[in-house]
C-alpha positions in Angstrom: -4.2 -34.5 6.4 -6.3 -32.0 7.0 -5.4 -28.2 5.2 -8.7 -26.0 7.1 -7.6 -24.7 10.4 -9.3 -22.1 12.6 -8.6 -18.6 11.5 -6.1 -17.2 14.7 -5.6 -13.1 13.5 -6.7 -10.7 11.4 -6.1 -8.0 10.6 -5.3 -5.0 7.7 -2.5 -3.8 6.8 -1.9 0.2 7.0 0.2 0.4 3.6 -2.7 3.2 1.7 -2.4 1.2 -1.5 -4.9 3.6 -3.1 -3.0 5.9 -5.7 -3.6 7.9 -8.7 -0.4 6.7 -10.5 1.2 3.4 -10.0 2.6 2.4 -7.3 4.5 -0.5 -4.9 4.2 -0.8 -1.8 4.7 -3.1 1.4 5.0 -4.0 4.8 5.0 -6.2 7.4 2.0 -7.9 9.0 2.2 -8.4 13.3 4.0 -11.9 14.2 1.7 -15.4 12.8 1.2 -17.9 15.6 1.2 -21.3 14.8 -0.6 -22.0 18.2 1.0 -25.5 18.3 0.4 -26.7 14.7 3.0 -28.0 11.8 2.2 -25.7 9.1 0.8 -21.7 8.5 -1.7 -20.8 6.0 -2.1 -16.9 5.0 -4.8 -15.8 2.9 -4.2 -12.0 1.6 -6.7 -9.9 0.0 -7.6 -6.2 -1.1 -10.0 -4.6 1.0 -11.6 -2.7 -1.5 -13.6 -5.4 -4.6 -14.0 -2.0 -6.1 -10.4 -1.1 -6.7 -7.5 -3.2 -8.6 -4.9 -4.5 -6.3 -1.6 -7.1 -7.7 -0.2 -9.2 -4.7 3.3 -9.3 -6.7 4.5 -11.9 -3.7 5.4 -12.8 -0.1 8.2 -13.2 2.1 8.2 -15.3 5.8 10.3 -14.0 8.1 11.5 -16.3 11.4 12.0 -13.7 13.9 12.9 -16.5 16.2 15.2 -18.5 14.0 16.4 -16.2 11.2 19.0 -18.6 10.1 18.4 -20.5 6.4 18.6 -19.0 3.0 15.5 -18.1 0.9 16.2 -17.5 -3.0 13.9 -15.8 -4.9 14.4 -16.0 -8.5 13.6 -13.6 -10.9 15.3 -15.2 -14.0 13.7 -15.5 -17.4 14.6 -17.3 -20.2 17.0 -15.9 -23.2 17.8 -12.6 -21.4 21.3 -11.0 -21.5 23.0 -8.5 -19.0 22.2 -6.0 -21.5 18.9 -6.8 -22.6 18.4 -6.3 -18.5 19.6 -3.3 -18.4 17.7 -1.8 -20.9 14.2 -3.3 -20.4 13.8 -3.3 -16.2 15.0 0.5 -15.8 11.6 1.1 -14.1 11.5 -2.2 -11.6 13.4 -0.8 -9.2 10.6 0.1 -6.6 9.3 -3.9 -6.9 13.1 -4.8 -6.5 13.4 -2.7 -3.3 10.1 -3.7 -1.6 10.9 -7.1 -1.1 13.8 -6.1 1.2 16.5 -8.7 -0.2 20.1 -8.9 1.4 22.0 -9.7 -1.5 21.5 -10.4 -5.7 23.1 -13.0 -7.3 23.5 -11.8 -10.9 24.4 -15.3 -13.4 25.0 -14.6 -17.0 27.2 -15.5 -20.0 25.0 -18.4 -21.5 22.9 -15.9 -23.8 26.4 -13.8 -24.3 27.7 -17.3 -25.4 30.9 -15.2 -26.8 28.8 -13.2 -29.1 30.4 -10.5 -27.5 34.0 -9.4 -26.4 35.1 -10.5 -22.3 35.5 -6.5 -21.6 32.0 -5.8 -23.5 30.4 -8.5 -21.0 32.7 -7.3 -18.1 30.9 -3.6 -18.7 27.5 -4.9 -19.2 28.1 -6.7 -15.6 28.9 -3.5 -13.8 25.8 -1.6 -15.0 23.5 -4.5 -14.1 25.5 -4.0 -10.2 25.1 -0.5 -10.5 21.4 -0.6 -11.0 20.6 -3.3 -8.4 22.1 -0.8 -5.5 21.0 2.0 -7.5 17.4 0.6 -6.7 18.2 -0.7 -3.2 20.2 3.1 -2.6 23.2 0.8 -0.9 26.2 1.0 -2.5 27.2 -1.9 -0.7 24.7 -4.3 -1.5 26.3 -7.6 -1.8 26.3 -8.9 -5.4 27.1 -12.7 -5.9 28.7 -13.6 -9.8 27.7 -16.8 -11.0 30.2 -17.4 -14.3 28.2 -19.8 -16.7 29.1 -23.8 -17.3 31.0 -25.2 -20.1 28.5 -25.1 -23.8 29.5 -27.7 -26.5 27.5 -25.4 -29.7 29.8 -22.5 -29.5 32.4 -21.8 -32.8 36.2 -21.6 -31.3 36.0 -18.1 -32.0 33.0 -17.9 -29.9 34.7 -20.2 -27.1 38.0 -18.4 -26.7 36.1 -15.2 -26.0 33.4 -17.1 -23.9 36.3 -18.4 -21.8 37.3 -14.8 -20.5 33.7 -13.9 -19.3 34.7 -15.9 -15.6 38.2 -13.3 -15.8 35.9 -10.1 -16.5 33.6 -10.9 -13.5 36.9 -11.7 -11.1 38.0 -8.2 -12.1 34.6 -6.8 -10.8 35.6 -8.2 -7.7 39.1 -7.9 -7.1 37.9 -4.4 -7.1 34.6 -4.6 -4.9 35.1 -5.9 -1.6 31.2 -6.7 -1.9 30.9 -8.2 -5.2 31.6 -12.8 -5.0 32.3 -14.7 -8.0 31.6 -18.1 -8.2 33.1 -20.3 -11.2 30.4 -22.6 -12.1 32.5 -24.3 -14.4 35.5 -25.4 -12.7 32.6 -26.5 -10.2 31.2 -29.3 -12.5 34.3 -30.0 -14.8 35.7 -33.2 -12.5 32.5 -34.4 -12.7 32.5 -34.7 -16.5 30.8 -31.8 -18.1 33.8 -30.6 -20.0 34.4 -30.1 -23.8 37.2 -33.6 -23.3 34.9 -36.0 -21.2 32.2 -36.9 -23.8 30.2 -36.6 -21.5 28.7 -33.3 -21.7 25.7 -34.4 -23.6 24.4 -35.6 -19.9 23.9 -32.3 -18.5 23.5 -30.1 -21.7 20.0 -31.1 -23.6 21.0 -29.6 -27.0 25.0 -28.2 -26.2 22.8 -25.2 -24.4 20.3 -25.4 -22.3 20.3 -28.0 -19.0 18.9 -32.0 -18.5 17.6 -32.7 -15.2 21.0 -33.5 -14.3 22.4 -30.7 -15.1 20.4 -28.5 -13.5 20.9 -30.7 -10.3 24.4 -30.6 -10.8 24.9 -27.3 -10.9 22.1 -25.9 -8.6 23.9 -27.9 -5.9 27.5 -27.2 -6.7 26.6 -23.2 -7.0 24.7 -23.3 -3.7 27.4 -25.5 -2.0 29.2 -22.6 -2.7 27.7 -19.9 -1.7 27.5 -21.4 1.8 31.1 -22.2 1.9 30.8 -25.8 1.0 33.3 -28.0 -1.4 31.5 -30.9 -1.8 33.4 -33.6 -2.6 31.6 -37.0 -4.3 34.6 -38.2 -6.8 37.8 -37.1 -7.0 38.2 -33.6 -8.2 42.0 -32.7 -8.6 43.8 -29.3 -8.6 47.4 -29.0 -10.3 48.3 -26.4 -8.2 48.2 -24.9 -4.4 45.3 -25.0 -2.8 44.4 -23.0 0.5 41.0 -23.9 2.3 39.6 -20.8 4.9 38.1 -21.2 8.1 35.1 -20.1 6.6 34.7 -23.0 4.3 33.4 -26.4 4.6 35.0 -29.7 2.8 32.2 -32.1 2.5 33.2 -36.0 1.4 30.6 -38.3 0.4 31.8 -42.1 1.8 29.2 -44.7 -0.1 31.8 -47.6 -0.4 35.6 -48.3 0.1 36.6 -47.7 -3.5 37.9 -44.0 -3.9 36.5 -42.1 -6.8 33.6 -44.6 -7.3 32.5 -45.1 -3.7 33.9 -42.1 -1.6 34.8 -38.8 -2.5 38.9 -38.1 -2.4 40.1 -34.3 -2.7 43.5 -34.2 -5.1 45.6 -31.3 -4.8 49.3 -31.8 -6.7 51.0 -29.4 -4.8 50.7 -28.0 -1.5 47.3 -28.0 0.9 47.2 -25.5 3.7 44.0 -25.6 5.6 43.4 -22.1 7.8 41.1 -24.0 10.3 38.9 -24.9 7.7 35.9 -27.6 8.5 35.7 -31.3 7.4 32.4 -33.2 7.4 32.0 -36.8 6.3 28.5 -37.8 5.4 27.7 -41.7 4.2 25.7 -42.4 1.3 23.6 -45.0 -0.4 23.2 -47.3 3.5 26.3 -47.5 3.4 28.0 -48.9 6.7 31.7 -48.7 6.7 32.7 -52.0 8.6 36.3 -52.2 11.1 39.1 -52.1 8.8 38.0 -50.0 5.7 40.3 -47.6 5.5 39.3 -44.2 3.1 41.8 -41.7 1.4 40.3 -38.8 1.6 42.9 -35.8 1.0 46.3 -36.4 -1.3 48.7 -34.0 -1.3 52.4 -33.0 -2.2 52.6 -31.4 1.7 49.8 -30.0 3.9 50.4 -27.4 6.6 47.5 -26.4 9.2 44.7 -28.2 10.5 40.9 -28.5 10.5 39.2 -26.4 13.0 36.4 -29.2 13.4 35.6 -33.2 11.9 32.1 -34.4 11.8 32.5 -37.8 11.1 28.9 -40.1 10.5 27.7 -42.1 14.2 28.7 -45.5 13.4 27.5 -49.1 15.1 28.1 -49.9 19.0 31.7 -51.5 19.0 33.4 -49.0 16.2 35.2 -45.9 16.2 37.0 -43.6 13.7 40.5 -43.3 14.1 42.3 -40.1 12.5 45.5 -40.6 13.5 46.8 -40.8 9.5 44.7 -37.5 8.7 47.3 -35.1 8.5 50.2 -37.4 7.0 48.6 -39.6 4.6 45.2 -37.7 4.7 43.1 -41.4 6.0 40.7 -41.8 8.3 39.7 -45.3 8.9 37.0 -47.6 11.2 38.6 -49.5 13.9 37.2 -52.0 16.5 36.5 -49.9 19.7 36.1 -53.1 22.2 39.6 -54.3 21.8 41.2 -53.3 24.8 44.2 -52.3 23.9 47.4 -51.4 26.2 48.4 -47.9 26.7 52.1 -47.0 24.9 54.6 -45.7 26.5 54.2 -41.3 26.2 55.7 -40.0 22.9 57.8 -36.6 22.9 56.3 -33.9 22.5 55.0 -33.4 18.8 55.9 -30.4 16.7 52.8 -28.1 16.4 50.7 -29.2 13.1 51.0 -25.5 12.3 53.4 -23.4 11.8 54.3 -21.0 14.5 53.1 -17.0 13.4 56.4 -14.9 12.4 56.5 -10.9 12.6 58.6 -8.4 10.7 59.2 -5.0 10.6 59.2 -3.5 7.0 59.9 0.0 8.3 60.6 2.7 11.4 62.5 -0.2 13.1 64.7 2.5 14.7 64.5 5.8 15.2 66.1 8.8 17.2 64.4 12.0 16.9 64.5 16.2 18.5 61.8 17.7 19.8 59.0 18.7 18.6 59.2 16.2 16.1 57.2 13.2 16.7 58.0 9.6 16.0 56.8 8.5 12.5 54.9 5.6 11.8 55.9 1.8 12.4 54.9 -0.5 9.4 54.9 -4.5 10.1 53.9 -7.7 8.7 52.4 -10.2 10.0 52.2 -14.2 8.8 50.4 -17.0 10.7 47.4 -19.4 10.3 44.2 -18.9 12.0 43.2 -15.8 13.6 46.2 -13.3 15.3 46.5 -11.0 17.8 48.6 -8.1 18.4 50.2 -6.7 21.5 52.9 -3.9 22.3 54.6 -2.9 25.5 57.0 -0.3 26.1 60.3 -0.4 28.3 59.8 3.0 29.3 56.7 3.7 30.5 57.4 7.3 31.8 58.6 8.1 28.3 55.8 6.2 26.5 53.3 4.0 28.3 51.7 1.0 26.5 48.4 2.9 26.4 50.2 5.6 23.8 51.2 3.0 21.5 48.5 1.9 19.0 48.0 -0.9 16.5 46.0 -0.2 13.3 42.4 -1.3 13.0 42.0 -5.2 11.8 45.8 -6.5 12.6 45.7 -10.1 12.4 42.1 -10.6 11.2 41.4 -9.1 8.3 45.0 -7.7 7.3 48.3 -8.9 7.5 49.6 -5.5 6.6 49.4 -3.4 9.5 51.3 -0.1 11.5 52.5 1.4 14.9 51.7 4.6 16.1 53.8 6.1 18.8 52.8 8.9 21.1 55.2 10.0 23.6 54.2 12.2 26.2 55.0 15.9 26.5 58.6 16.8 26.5 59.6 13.6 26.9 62.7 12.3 26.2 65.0 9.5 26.9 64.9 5.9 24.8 62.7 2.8 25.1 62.6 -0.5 23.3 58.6 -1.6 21.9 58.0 -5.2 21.8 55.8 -6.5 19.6 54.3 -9.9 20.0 52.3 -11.6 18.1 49.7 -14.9 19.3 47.8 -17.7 16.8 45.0 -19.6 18.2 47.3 -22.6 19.2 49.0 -20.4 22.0 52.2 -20.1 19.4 53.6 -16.6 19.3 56.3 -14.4 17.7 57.7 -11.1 18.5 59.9 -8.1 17.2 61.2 -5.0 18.5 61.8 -1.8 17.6 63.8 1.8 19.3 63.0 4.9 19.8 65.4 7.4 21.4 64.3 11.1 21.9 66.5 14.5 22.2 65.5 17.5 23.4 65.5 20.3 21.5 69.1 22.7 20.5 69.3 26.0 22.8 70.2 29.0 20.3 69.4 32.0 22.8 71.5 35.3 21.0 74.3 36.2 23.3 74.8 32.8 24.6 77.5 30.0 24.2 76.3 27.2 22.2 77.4 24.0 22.8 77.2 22.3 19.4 78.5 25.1 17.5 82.7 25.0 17.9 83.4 29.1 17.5 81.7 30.1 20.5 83.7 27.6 23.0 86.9 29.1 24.4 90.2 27.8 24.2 90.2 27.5 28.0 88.0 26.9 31.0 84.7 27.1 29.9 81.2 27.1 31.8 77.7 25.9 30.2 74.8 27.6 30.9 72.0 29.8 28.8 73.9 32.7 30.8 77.1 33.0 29.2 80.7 32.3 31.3 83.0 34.5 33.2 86.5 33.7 31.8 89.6 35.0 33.7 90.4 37.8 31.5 87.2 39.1 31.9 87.3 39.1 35.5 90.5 41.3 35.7 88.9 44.0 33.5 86.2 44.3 36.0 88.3 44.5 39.1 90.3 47.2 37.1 87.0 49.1 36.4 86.7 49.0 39.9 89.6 50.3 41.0 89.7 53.5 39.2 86.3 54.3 39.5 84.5 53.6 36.1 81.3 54.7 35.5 78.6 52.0 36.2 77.4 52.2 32.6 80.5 50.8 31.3 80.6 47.9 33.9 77.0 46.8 32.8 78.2 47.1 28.7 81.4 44.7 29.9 79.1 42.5 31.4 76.9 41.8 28.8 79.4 40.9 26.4 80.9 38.6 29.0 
């Protein structure tokens, strides 16, 4: 193969690298054409042979297909969080020019317990601090790496070692931006523990990596990053475990023995799968043959589903069935040319999940007088999948469905969520909202709450009022924001008129009617 190629564009970059202090700087060159070939060469070069100028590095950029990961790695050898902190303060400009969108920050081996949790936990923080310091985003997404199991440490050391992966999921419960991913429960099933024996494998001198190791891990750590459990033997859990739909179970079949062959995820109590993806992938040449049957999930229970199965292509004349999936959690290879003869249709199955359930927590019902305005509705929601919220008022005239509102990320990324209410203007009267709740499966819930509203006490001076008991008469009795004209009152005025009163008086007696 042939690496020379016809030089396509040129061109010079307007960045004004010439300064009298030190400086970074960088930009971006017009799009590359590959004009048809496999492969891109780029030769960069000052312009000036006069004046010093450090290419620190390069980044490609698909503008067509963006997708992928590119890592960068910036790591040296021996360094702690600390020792970071205190001897980059000034890299931030080189940091910033490479325009990164995210840092992942892996440390602990150097710490190896030298140092307390909440120590390491601080040291952590500064080194997050900085990074978005230098990018000025104090969002930047920071990705925790807690370090792999050591075999040279004292128990001292190891006891204090063992809370560095609890300091850095602190960091996060509090930092919506801020992952951590546990390295070491990553590559404990696979024997690099301080029971196996088998340690010595992956760690060269109870520290520092083999090959294997470093293979091992590298994987695992990227696997998840993207999401992935990769599963090659059989990991087990002792507890609950909960797979999201943003996460991928990966199996590796190579043979129909479990755990030496083909990959089987073991989870002692309950799995629940939020629409999670399974892939199957064979290894080794493997080609499963009609009949083998492969355990690939055990479980106490298992609620939910997979959103997708990618299951390998296999030879003309076989098929996958996954009937057994979700009850015994096997798939196996059957023999797709055997006709077979339809059954008879079952009953309808009960959903795989659960149906979504709603509750209100508070304002359920509520009466309320003008002015006062209906306070707001708090309600939970529980479901798998993705859920969406409606509400619909009985009384639109008192409050249409446009004046009731649902707080922002109900169902998607909260299960926590309120009601607002907005009647319009002096309205009153009572309606019933409905709240109804939908999953993905077409499943729904709903709940409903009251609101009745009065209008506001009349307390004009002068005036009967109809909630307070003295100013009602013993006898007949009008209502009215005027007052009433009781019998006696009307015989004092035809006697006024009789003889003549002055027309003062007959206005006084009238006003205290």
């Amino acid at each position: 193969m042939s690496y020379a190629a016809a030089v396509t564009t040129t061109g010079t970059l307007a960045l004004g690298l010439r300064s009298s202090s030190f400086a970074i700087k960088s930009g971006e060159t017009s799009p590359l054409e590959f004009n048809g070939t496999n492969y891109l060469q780029l030769e960069v070069s000052g312009s000036n042979d006069a004046a010093l100028t450090d290419l620190i590095g390069l980044r490609f950029v698909n503008e067509t297909h963006p997708e992928g990961v590119v890592i960068d790695n910036f790591s040296l050898g021996g360094y702690t969080a600390s020792r970071f902190s205190s001897s980059h303060a000034d890299a931030g400009p080189m940091f910033a020019a490479f325009g990164f969108h995210a840092a992942v920050i892996h440390y602990g081996a150097n710490e190896g317990g030298s140092i307390a949790a909440a120590r390491f936990k601080s040291d952590i923080s500064a080194v997050i601090s900085r990074v978005r310091a230098w990018v000025g985003d104090a969002n930047f997404p920071i990705i925790l790496v807690a370090d792999v199991y050591q075999s040279t440490l004292t128990p001292a050391q190891m006891a204090e070692y063992d809370q560095y992966v609890g300091a850095q999921f602190a960091i996060a419960q509090s930092d919506a931006n801020v992952m951590v991913i546990n390295a070491r429960r990553l590559t404990e099933d696979i024997g690099w523990n301080a029971t196996s024996g088998q340690s010595d494998q992956f760690l060269a001198d109870g520290i520092h990596y083999t090959g294997l190791g470093a293979q091992s891990l590298s994987a695992a750590v990227i696997a998840a990053m993207m999401g992935e459990i990769h599963v090659s033997g059989c990991p087990s859990d002792p507890g609950a475990v909960t797979l999201q739909s943003s996460m991928t179970l990966v199996i590796d079949v190579g043979g129909a023995t479990a755990c030496t062959n083909h990959g089987r995820l073991i989870v002692a109590q309950a799995l629940t799968l939020h629409e999670p993806a399974l892939k199957v992938q064979l290894k080794n040449g493997f080609i499963p043959a009609i009949g083998d049957r492969f355990k690939l999930l055990a479980f106490d229970s298992i609620a939910g589903e997979f959103a997708t199965l990618t299951l390998p292509t296999l030879p003309s004349g076989r098929s996958w069935d996954t009937d057994e999936l979700y009850t015994n959690g096997t798939i196996s290879v059957v023999d797709a040319s055997t006709p077979t003869t339809p059954d008879p249709p079952d009953p309808p199955a009960p959903p795989a999940t659960p149906p979504p359930t709603i509750s209100v927590s508070s304002g359920g019902s509520q009466t309320i007088t003008l002015p006062n305005s209906p306070a707001p509705i708090a309600f939970t929601l529980n479901g798998f999948g993705a859920l969406t919220v409606t509400a619909s008022s009985s009384n639109a005239t008192m409050l249409p469905d446009a004046a009731i509102s649902i707080s922002s990320g109900c169902g998607s990324t909260t299960l926590d969520c309120t009601m607002t209410l907005a009647p319009g203007s002096a309205q009153t009267g009572s309606t019933t909202v409905s709240l109804t709740v939908r999953d993905t499966h077409g499943q729904s819930a709903t709940a409903s709450v009251t609101l009745e509203i009065k209008a506001a006490t009349s307390t004009e001076p002068g005036t009967g009022n109809a909630s307070d008991p003295s100013s009602a008469s013993s006898g007949n009795q009008r209502s009215g924001g005027g007052g009433g004209l009781d019998l006696l009152t009307l015989l004092v005025l035809a006697l006024l008129a009789m003889t003549g009163a002055p027309s003062h008086a007959r206005r006084r007696t009238m006003s205290h009617s």
